[in-house]
N, C-alpha and C positions, 0 to 999 in steps of 0.2 A: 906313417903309422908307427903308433910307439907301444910297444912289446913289454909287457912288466915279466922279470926273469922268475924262474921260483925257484927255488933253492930247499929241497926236504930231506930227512934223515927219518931211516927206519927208529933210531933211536927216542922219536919222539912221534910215532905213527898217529894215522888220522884216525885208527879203528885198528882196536884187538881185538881177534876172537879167539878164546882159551878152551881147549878141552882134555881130558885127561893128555897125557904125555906129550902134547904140543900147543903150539899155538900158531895164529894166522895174523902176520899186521898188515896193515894197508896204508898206503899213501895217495889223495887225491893231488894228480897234476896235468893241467890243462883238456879238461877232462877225461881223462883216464886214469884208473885204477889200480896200479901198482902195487901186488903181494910177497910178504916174504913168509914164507914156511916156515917154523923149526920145531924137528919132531924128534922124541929121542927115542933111543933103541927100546923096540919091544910094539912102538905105535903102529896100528894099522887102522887103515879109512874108516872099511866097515866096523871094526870095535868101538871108535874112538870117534866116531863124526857121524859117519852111516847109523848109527844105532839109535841115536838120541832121534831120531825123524821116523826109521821104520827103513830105510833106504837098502836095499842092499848093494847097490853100486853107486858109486859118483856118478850124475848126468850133468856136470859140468867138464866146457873144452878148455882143456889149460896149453898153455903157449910156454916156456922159461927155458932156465938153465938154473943148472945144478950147481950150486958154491960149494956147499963140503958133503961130505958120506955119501951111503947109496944106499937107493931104494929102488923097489919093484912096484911096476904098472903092469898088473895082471886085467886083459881085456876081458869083457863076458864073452866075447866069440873063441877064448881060449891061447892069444898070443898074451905073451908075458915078455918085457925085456926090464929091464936093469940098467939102473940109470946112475952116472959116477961124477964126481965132480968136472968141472969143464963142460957136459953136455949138455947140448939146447932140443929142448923135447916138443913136440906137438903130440898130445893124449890126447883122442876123441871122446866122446859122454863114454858110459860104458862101460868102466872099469874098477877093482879095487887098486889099492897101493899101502904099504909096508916098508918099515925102513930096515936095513940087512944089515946085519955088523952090529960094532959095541958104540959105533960113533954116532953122534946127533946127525939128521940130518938137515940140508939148509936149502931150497930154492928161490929162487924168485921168478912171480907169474905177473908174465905182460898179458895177459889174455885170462879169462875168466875168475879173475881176483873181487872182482864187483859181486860174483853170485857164491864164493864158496864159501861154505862152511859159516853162512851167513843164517 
């Protein structure tokens, strides 16, 4: 069986989606979905993504880990934690999120990149 390789760069994404203060790119590889975040100081979900639909939480499950800054995943059940470069997160639906600090922030999502902010 012969395997063709694929070789992708966020730098030239399969799909951007822009909205005030961030954006969202995608990469398709071997069927799945690959997202990278980058939000800059001040973006929140619901203002900046939630708003434009009516949403007021995200109901997408995201999977990642955090490359630079940090941000907050505030749950609707009322757990909040704080997320910092190097950590890899599982967020259920359910929740807002906010970047903290003066720095951009940057993840990338193995898991719900196909439905966000889409």
């Amino acid at each position: 069986m012969n395997v063709d390789v694929i070789l992708k760069r966020f730098d030239t994404p399969d799909d951007v989606r822009t909205f005030e203060k961030g954006k969202f790119e995608t990469v398709q590889l071997g069927g799945m979905t690959i997202g990278r975040a980058t939000y800059q100081p001040g973006w929140k979900w619901s203002e900046h993504v939630g708003a434009a639909t009516g949403a007021h939480s995200c109901q997408v499950e995201h999977v990642g880990m955090v490359v630079s800054g940090c941000a907050t995943a505030a749950m609707d059940g009322g757990d909040v934690i704080e997320m910092h470069a190097g950590d890899v997160y599982y967020i259920p639906p359910g929740h807002d999120s906010w970047v903290v600090g003066d720095e951009p922030y940057v993840s990338l999502h193995f898991m719900g990149a196909d439905r966000y902010a889409a």
